[in-house]
Every structure is written in structure tokens, then in C-alpha cells.
N, C-alpha and C positions, 0 to 999 in steps of 0.2 A: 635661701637667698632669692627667693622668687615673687618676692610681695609687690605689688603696685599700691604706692601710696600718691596721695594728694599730691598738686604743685606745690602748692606752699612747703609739703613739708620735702620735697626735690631738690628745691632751691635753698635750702639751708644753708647757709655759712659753708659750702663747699669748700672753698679755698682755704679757711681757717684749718680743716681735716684732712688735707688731700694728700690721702698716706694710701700706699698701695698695698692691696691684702695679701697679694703675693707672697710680699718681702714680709710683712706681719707677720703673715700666719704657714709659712710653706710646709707644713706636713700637713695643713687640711685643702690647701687652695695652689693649684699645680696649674701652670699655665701649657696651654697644648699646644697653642703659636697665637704667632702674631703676625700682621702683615701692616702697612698701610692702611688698611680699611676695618680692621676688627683688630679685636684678641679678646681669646679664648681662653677659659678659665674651668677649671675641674675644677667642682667643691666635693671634697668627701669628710662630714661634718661628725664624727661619734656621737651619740648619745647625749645630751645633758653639755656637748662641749659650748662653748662660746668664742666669739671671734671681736678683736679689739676695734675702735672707731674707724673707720676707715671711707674710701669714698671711689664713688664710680662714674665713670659718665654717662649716656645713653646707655639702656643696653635689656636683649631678649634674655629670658631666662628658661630654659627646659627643664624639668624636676623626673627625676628617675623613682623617686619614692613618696610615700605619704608621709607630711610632712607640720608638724606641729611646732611655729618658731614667735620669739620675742624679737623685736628690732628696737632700739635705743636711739636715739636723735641729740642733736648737740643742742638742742634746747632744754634737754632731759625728759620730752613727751616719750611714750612706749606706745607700743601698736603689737597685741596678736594674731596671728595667722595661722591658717590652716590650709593646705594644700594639696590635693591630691596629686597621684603619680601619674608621669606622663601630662602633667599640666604644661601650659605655655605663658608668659608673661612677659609684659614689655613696662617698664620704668624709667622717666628719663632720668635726668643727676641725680645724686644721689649720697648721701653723705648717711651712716649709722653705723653701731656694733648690731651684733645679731647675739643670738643663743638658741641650740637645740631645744627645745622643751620634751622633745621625744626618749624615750627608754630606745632606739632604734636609728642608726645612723640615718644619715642626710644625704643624697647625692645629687648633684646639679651640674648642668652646663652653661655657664653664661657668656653668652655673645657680645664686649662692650665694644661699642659701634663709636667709630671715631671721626671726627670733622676736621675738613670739610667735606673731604671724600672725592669720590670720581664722581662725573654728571651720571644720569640715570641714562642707564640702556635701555634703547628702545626694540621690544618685543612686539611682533605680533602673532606667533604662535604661544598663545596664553595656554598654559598645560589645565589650567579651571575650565576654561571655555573649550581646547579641542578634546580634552578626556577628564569630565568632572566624575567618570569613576571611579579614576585614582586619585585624585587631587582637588583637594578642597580647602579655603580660608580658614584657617585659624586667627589672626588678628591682620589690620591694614594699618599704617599710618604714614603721615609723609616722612618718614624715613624707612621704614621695613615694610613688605608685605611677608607673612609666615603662613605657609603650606602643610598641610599633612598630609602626607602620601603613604596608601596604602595598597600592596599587592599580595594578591595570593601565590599557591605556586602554581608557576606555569602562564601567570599571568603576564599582558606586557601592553604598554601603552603607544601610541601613535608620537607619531615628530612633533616634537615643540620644542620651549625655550626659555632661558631664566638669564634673569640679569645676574651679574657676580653673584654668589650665593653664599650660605655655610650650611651642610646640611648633617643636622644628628641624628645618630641611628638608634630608635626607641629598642629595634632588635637587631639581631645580625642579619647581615644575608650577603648572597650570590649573587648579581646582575651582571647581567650582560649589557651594554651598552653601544649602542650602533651610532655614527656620529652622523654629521648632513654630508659628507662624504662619501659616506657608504661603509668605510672604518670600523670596523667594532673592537670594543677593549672589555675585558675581563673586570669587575670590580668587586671587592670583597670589602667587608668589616665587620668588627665584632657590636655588640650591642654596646651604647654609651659613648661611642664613640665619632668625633666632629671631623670634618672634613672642610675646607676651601674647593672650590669652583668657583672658573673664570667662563664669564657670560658668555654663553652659545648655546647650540641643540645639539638636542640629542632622542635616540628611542630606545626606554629603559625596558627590561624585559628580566623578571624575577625568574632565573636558572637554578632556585635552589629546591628545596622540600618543605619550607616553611612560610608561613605570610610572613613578610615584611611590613614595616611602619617606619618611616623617616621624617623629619621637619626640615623644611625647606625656607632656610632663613632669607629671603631676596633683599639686597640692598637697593635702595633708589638715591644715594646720594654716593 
């Protein structure tokens, strides 16, 4: 589910398909929430399975596995892809069936980003610019900028700040988190798994025994 294709082929006949894969397909496509601004989507894809026409709107895509896929078009064009794990990808609309081509399941996160949305928060502790040891661009566009953050253990980052966010965890971990109040909060989670954050600072500080890696999905709409 992580492919970026062309506009042309985006903008397909959307409306004509605009069937939710959820409801299609729910033993491979599990919604994790939803809010106003996003929802979030688990794919867990078997082997060789296939998923019927369906369609999306905006939206990032996280891929947990290496990933070998066919995608179908209501024009009947096909497109295939190839994707490694821990990939990032951003697609606007979007209308196809898919199919595993893989002997090995499929796992994915996808972010679909919904409009109009809230106005863009304005940051000026940029986590890129005050600590680009941990955090660096993975893609920009006028709707998302996506982050990759990576700590070791024992490791921890200075005061900054993100607009609403979604952020997936490539692995697990322990952080401690200090707020601009001085507040600290305990955070955990297992690997694969998406979180919501509302726009503020914070100073994150990896308490566990492992490196961490997370994606830090920022909305600007």
C-alpha cells in the first residue's frame, strides 16, 4: 500500500470507486483511530492475498516489511512496485485494487490525511534545526512534512516542537518526555505502532536499553 504513482493516475475516477477498504476488506485493514485530521489504517496483507477496488484520499504510507506489490486502476492500467522496509511515502487520491506478489506478508501504516483540516502551527523550535542528530527530513510537501527520529540508549534531545503530529514507532521503546513546563510523562510503545500528538514541546530522552526510530508525521493543514 505504499506506492506513489503519477497525478493522472491520482485523480482517476475517484468518486466512481469511493469504497472504504476498511469495510472491504477487515481482516487485513484495521483502523487504529480516527480523529478530525487523519485516520489511521493497519494493513496486514498475507502472502499472494489481494485487496478489492477501493479508494483513498491524501495520505503517508510507513511499510514495516520488504515488499513486492501489483496495483490495478479503474482504467484497467497496472503498475509494479517494489519497496523496502521501513520505507516512507506520500500519495495524493487515490483510487486501485492491490495484490501481494510476495511469498511473505505485508505490513503497513497509513496515515489518510483529511481536509480541510486545522490552519498550520506555527513552530519555531524546529526539532531539524535545534537537534539534527536526532531528526531529520524524510519527505516535505504542502501538506505534511515526515521526520525520522532516531535515539540511542541513554540518548536525549533539547526543547522543541511539532505541529499536531502522528508519530509510528519503526521499533519499541521507553521515553521519558519533559514538557515546556517542566512536567515529565513516562511514554512507551510496542513497535508498529501509531500514536496522535497535539502541537507542542517537548524534550524526548530515550530511558530504555535499545535505539529507537520513530516517524514523525507533522500536519500543516
Amino acid at each position: 500500500m505504499r506506492g506513489i504513482f503519477s497525478t493522472a493516475l491520482a485523480l482517476v475516477a475517484v468518486a466512481a470507486f469511493a469504497q472504504d477498504i476498511a469495510k472491504l476488506a477487515p481482516q487485513q485493514v484495521k483502523v487504529v483511530f480516527e480523529n478530525d485530521r487523519v485516520r489511521v489504517l493497519h494493513f496486514n496483507e498475507p502472502g499472494h492475498s489481494k485487496l478489492p477496488m477501493h479508494s483513498h484520499p491524501a495520505y503517508v504510507a510507513v511499510g514495516f516489511t520488504t515488499d513486492h506489490s501489483k496495483y490495478t486502476f479503474p482504467d484497467g492500467k497496472s503498475s509494479d512496485e517494489h519497496t523496502k522496509a521501513n520505507d516512507v511515502a506520500y500519495s495524493k487520491a487515490m483510487t486501485h485494487a492491490s495484490e501481494n506478489l510476495s511469498d511473505t506478508p505485508s505490513e503497513t501504516i497509513m496515515v489518510e490525511l483529511k481536509k480541510p483540516g486545522a490552519a498550520v502551527a506555527k513552530t519555531t523550535l524546529d526539532p531539524v534545526k535545534v537537534d539534527p542528530k536526532h531528526y531529520q527530513v524524510v519527505l516535505e510537501n504542502d501538506e505534511v512534512r515526515v521526520l525520522r527520529a532516531k535515539y540511542g540508549p541513554g540518548e536525549k534531545s533539547v526543547m522543541h516542537e511539532h505541529p499536531a503530529s502522528v508519530a509510528v514507532s519503526l521499533t519499541a521503546y521507553h521515553m521519558k518526555m519533559t514538557l515546556a513546563d517542566g512536567k515529565a510523562q513516562d511514554m512507551t510503545s510496542k513497535a508498529h505502532e501509531a500514536a496522535w500528538t497535539e502541537a507542542g514541546k517537548h524534550l524526548p530522552e530515550n530511558v530504555g536499553s535499545t535505539p529507537v526510530e520513530v516517524i514523525v508525521i507533522e500536519l500543516k493543514k
